[in-house]
C-alpha positions as CSV (number, residue, x, y, z in Angstrom):
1,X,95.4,89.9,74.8
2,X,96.9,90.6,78.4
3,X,98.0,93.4,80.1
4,X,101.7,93.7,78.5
5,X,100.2,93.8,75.4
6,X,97.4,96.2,75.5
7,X,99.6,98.4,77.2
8,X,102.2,98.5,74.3
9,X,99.2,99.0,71.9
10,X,97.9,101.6,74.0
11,X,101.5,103.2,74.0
12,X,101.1,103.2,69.7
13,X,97.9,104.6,69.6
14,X,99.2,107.3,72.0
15,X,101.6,108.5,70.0
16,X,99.3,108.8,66.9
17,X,96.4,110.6,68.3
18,X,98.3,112.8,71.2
19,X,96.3,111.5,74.1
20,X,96.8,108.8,76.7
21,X,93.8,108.7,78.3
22,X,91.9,109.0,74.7
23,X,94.3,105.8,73.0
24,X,92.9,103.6,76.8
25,X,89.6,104.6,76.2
26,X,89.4,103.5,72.4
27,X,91.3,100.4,72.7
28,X,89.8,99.7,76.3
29,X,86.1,99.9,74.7
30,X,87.3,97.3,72.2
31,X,89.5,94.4,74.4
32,X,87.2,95.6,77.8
33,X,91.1,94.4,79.4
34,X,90.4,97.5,82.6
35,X,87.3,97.9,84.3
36,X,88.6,101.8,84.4
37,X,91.5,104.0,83.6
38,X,91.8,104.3,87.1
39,X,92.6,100.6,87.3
40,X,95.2,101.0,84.7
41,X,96.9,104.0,85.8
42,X,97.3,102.0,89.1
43,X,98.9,98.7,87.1
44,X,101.3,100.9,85.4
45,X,102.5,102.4,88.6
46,X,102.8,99.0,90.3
47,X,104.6,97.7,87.3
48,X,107.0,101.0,86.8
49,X,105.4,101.3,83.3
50,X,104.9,105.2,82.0
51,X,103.6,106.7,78.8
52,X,104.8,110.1,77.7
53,X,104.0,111.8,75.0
54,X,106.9,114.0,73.5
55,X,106.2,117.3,71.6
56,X,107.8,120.8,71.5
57,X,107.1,124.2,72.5
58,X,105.6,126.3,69.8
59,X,107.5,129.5,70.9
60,X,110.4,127.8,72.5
61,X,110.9,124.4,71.1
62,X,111.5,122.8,74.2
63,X,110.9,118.9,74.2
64,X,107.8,118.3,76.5
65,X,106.9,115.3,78.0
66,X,103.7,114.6,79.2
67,X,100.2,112.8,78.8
68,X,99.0,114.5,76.0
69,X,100.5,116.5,73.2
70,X,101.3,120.5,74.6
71,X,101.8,123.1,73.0
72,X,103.7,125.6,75.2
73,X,106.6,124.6,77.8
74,X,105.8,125.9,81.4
75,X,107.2,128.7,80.7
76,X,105.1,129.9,78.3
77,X,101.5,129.2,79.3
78,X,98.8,129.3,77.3
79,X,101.2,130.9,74.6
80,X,102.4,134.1,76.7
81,X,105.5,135.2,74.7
82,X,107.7,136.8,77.4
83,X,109.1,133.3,79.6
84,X,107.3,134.0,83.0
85,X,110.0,133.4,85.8
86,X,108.7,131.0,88.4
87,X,111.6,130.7,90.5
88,X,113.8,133.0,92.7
89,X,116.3,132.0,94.9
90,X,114.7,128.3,94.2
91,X,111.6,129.2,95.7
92,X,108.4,129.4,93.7
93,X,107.6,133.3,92.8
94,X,104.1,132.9,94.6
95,X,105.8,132.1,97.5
96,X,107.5,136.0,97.9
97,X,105.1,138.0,100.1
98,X,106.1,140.4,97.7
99,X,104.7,139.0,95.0
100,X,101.2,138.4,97.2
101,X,101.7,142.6,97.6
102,X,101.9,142.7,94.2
103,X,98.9,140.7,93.0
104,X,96.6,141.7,95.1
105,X,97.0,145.8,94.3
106,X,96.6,144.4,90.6
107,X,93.5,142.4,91.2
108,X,91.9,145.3,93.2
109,X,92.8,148.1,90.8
110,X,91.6,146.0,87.5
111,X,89.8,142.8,88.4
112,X,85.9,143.5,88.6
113,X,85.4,140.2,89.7
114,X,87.7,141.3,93.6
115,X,85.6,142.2,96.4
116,X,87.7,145.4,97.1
117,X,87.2,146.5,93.0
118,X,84.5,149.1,94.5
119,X,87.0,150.7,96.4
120,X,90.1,151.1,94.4
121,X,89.7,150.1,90.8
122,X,86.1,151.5,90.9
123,X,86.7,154.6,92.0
124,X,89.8,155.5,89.4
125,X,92.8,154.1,91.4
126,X,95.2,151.9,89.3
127,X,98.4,150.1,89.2
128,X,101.2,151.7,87.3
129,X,102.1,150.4,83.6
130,X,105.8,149.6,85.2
131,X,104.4,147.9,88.3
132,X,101.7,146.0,86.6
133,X,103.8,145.1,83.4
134,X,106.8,143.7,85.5
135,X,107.0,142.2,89.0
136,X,110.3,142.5,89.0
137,X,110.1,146.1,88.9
138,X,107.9,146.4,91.8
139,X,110.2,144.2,93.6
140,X,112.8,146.3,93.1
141,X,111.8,149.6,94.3
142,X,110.3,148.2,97.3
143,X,113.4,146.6,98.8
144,X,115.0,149.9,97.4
145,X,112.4,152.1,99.8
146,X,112.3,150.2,103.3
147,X,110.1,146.9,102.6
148,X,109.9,144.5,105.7
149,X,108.1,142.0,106.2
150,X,106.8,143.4,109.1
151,X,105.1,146.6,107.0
152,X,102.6,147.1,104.3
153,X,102.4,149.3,101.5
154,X,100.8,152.4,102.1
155,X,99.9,155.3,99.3
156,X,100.3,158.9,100.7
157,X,97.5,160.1,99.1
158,X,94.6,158.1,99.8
159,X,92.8,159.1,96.6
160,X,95.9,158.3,94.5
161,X,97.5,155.7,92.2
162,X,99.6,153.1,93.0
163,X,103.2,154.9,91.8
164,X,106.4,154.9,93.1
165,X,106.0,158.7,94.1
166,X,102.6,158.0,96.1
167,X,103.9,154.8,97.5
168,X,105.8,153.7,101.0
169,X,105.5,151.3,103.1
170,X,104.9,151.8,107.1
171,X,103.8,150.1,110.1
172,X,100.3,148.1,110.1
173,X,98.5,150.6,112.0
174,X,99.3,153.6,110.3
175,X,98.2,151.9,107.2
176,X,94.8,151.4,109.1
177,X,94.8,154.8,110.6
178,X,95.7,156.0,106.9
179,X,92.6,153.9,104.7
180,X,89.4,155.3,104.0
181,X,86.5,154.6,106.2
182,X,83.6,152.9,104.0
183,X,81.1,154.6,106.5
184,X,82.8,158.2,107.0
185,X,80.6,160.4,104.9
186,X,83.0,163.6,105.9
187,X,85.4,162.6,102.9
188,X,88.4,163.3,105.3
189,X,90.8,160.7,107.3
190,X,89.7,160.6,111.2
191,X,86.7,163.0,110.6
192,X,83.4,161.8,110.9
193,X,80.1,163.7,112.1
194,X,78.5,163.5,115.3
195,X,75.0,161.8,115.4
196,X,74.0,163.9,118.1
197,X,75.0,167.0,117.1
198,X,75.9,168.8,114.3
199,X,79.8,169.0,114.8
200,X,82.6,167.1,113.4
201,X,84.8,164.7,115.6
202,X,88.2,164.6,114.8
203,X,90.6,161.4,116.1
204,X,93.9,159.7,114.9
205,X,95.1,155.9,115.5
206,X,98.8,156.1,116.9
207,X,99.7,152.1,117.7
208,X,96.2,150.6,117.9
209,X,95.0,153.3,120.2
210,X,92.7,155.9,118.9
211,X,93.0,159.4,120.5
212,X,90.5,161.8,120.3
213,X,91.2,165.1,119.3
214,X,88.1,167.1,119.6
215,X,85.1,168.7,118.2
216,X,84.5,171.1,115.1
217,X,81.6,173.0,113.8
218,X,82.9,172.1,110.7
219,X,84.3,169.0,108.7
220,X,87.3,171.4,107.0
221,X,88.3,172.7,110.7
222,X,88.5,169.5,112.2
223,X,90.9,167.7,108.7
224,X,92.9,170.5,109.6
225,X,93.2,170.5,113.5
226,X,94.2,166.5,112.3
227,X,96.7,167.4,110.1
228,X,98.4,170.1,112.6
229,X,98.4,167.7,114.8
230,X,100.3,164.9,112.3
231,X,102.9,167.6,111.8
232,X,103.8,169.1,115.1
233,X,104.1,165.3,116.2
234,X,106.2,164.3,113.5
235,X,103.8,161.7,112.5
236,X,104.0,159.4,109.4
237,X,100.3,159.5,109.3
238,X,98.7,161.0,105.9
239,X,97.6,164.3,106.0
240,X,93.9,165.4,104.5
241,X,94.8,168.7,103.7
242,X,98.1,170.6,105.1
C-alpha cells in the first residue's frame, strides 16, 4: 500500500468513526506506512491533501468542517444557547479595551480563583445582572457617560457595587487617589494614623502628587477636613463622608 492509498483509507475510516487523528492511528498501527502523525500531517500539506470532517451544529445546524466531529458551531461553544458575538467592527471582541474593563470587574467580583477576589467579590461588591449578563450593555453606557481610552472606571462609593448609578469614569490618578488602601486601618480614603503619635493624617492625590493636609486627633475629623477640602476645590475625588 503507498501513501495515496492509505490516505484515501484513512479518509473512509474518518468519516465512520469522527476522528482523523483516531482513523491514522488505527490504520497506521496496521500498514506501519508513517513513522508519526506528525510525518503525515506534513505529507498531506506538501501534497495539498486535507481531511475534513463535516457535521452540524446541534443548536444551529451550521455545517462544520473540521478534524473531528463538533458538536457546536463557534458560535455556540460548548453548547451556550445565546450566539456569542465575536466580532465588532471586524475586530475580535477581546480586542475592545472595553471588553478587558468588562472582564476583569467580572472576574474580581465573582471569580474566587482572581487575585483581587479578596478585595471586591470578597468583601460583598458585585457586578450588576445587566452588566454581567450583557457586554453589550456595559458598552453602551460607558461610551454613553465619558469613556476614553485615556480613563478608567471609577465607582463613587468605594464600598459599592458596580452599577450604572455608582459608576464613572475619571482620570488614572483619581482612580488611585479614590481605591482603598490594603494597609489603611482608619477605614477612610487619605486617612491613616500616625505611628508616632496618636493623631490622624489626612492627605489627597491631585495629578500624582500627594498633598498633605494635616493632623487630627481623630480619624472622623480628619475624613471630614478631606472631604471639605474635595468640595471647596471642586474636586472629582470621592468623598468619605460629606
Amino acid at each position: 500500500m503507498n501513501k495515496e492509498q492509505f490516505h484515501k483509507k484513512v479518509e473512509i475510516l474518518a468519516h465512520k468513526i469522527g476522528s482523523v487523528k483516531k482513523a491514522f492511528e488505527t490504520l497506521n498501527s496496521e500498514h506501519e506506512i508513517f513513522l508519526q502523525e506528525l510525518y503525515y500531517r506534513q505529507w498531506k500539506s506538501k501534497n495539498g491533501l486535507t481531511t475534513h470532517i463535516i457535521s452540524n451544529c446541534l443548536i444551529c445546524g451550521t455545517e462544520i468542517k473540521y478534524l473531528k466531529t463538533k458538536k457546536w458551531c463557534s458560535n455556540h461553544g460548548r453548547g451556550i444557547k445565546a450566539p456569542r458575538r465575536p466580532m465588532v467592527n471586524g475586530e475580535h471582541i477581546s480586542k475592545n479595551k472595553l471588553y478587558g474593563t468588562w472582564a476583569g470587574i467580572k472576574s474580581r467580583c465573582r471569580s474566587k480563583k482572581s487575585t483581587s477576589y479578596k478585595n471586591y467579590g470578597g468583601r460583598g461588591i458585585s457586578m450588576c445582572d445587566l452588566w454581567h449578563d450583557d457586554f453589550y450593555e456595559f458598552e453602551k453606557w460607558s461610551l454613553a457617560n465619558g469613556y476614553k481610552k485615556s480613563l478608567q472606571i471609577d465607582r463613587i462609593n468605594n464600598n459599592g457595587n458596580y452599577e450604572p448609578s455608582n459608576c464613572r469614569y475619571v482620570e488614572p490618578y483619581i482612580n488611585a487617589a479614590n481605591r482603598r488602601s490594603l494597609l489603611n486601618t482608619s477605614g477612610f480614603i487619605g486617612v491613616s494614623k500616625n505611628k508616632n503619635a496618636n493623631t490622624y493624617r489626612t492627605q489627597i492625590a491631585i495629578k500624582n502628587k500627594n498633598i498633605n493636609l494635616g493632623c487630627f486627633k481623630s480619624k472622623i475629623e480628619a475624613a471630614i477636613f478631606r472631604d471639605v477640602y474635595i468640595i471647596k476645590n471642586n474636586l472629582p475625588h470621592t468623598k468619605n463622608l460629606l
